[in-house]
C-alpha positions in Angstrom: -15.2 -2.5 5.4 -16.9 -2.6 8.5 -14.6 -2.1 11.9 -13.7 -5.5 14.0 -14.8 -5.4 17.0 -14.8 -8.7 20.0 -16.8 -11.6 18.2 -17.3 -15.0 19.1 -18.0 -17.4 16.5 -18.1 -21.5 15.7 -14.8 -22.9 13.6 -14.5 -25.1 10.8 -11.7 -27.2 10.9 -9.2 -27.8 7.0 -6.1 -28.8 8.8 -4.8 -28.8 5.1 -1.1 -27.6 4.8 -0.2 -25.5 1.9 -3.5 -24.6 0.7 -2.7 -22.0 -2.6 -4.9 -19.5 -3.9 -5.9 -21.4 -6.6 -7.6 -23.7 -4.4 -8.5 -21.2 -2.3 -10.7 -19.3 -5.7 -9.9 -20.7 -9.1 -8.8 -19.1 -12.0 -11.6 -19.1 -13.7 -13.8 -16.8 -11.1 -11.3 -13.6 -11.5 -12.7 -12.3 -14.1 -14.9 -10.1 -11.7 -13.6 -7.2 -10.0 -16.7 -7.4 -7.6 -16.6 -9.5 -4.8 -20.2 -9.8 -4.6 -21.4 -13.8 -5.4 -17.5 -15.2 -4.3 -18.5 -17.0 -1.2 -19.8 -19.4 -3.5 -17.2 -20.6 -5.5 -14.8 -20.9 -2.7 -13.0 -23.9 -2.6 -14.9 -24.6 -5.9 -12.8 -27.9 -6.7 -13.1 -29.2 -3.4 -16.7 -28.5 -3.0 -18.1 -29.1 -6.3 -18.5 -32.6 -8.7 -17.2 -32.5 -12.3 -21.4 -32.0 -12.7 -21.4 -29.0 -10.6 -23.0 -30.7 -8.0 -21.8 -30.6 -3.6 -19.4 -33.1 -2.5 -21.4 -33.9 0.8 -18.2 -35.2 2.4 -16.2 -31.6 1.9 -16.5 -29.9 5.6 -18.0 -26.8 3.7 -21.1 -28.6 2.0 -21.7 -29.9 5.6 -24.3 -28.3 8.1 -22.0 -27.4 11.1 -20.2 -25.0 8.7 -23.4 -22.5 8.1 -22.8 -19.8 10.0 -19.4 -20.6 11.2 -17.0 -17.0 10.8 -13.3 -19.1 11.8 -11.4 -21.4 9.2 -8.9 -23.3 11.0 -6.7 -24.0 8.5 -3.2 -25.7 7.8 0.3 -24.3 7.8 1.5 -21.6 5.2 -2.3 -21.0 4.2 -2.7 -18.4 0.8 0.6 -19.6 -0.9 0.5 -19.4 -4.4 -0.2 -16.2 -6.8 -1.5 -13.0 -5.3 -5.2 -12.4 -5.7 -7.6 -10.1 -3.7 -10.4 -12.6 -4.7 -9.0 -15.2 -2.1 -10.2 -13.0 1.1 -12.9 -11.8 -0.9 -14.0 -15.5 -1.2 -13.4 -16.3 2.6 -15.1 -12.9 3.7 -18.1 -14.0 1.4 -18.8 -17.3 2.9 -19.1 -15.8 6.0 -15.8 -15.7 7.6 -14.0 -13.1 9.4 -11.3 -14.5 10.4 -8.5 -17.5 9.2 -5.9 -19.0 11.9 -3.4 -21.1 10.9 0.6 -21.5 12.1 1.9 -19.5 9.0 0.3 -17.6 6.4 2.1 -16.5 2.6 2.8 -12.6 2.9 1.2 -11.6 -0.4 -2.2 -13.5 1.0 -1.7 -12.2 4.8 -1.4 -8.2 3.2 -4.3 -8.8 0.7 -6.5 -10.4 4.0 -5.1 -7.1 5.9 -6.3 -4.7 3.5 -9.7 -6.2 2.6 -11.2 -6.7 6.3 -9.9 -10.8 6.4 -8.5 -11.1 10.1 -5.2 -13.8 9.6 -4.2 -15.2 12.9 -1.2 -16.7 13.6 -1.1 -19.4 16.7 1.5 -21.5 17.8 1.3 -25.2 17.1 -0.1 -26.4 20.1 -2.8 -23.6 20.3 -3.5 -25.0 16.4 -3.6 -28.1 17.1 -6.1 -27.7 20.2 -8.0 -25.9 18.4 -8.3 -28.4 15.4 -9.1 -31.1 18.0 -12.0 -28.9 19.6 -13.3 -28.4 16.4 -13.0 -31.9 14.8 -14.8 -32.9 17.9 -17.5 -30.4 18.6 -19.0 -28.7 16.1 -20.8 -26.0 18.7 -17.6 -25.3 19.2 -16.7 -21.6 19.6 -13.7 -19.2 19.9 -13.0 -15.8 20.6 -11.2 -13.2 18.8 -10.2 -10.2 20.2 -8.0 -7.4 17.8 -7.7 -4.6 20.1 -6.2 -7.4 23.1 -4.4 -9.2 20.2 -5.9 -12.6 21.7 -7.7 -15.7 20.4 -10.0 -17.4 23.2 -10.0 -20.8 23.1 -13.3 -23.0 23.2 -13.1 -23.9 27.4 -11.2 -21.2 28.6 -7.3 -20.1 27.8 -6.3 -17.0 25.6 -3.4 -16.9 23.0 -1.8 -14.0 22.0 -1.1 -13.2 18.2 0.6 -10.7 16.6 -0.4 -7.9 13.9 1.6 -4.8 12.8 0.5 -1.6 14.5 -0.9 0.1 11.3 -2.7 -3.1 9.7 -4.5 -3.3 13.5 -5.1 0.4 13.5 -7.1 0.0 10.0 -9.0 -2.5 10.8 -10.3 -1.5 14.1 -11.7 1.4 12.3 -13.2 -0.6 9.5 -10.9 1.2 6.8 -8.2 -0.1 4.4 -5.1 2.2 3.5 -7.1 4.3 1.3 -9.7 5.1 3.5 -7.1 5.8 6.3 -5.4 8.4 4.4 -8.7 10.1 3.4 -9.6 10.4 6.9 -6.6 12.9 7.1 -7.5 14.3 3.8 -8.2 17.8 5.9 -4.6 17.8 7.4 -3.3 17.0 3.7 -5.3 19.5 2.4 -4.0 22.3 5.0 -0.1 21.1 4.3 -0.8 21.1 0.6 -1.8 24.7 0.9 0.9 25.8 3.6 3.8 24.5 1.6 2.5 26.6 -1.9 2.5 29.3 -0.1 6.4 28.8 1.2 8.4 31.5 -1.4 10.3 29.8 -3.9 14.1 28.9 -3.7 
């Protein structure tokens, strides 16, 4: 994963509530185990025609949302089953980060661990937000994780929260794994130190 540092980016607004995972990355893509090639079938049903062809009136087959690396979405975004291949989906599109006023737990961990920043705003910071966004597609906010605040397009910061550890990973650009392979010497030392202890 690569760390998250300050980043500024344009917003697409999907003021959606309830959005599942299934929506989010249909069934039928998780066969892979590599994320490479998601981004593409993201919102597959939404974007897509029974022929495979774009919807042109789905925000994502529109032109203001190349580029864009914020999904402002609806309430209680990512309910549904638990699948990694939602955030890989989001992440391969080309977003970094999703805020919404609530997020399902088992998609809010699976963002967490995979480099997907969820941000939780209250609702009158969402709704401002949706409004900027709706209205101008230049739009842009700011995302700061080591402040733990979300600049708003015009001026105005909001703070949202994140636990300590998930924060600590992703500053440094590593999931769970890689975090406890960065004290793999310590481990290694302890390991050694306690089979040396004598025996009971």
């Amino acid at each position: 994963m690569d760390p998250i540092t300050p980043f500024s980016g344009r917003m697409v607004p999907l003021p959606i509530a309830n959005i599942d995972t299934d929506q989010i990355i249909p069934a039928r893509f998780l066969k892979t185990i590599d994320r490479q090639g998601l981004g593409s079938h993201l919102f597959a049903d939404w974007r897509y025609d029974v022929t495979g062809g774009p919807r042109p009136e789905f925000i994502l087959n529109q032109p203001r949302a190349a580029g864009a690396t914020i999904l402002v979405a609806g309430d209680n975004f990512g309910c549904g089953s638990s699948r990694e291949h939602a955030p890989w989906a989001l992440l391969g599109f080309g977003f970094k980060a999703v805020v919404s006023t609530s997020f399902a737990d088992i998609f809010r961990n699976n963002s967490l661990r995979n480099g997907l920043l969820p941000i939780v705003v209250d609702p009158a910071a969402h709704a401002t937000l949706l409004e900027i966004a709706a209205r101008d597609p230049r739009a842009e906010a700011g995302i700061d994780l080591a402040a733990q605040t979300l600049r708003l397009p015009g001026g105005g910061t909001v703070a949202f929260p994140i636990d300590p550890f998930s924060k600590r990973c992703l500053v440094a650009g590593v999931d769970p794994l890689g975090y406890i392979l960065q004290h793999a010497a310590r481990i290694a030392d302890y390991e050694t130190e306690r089979a040396a202890r004598p025996g009971p």
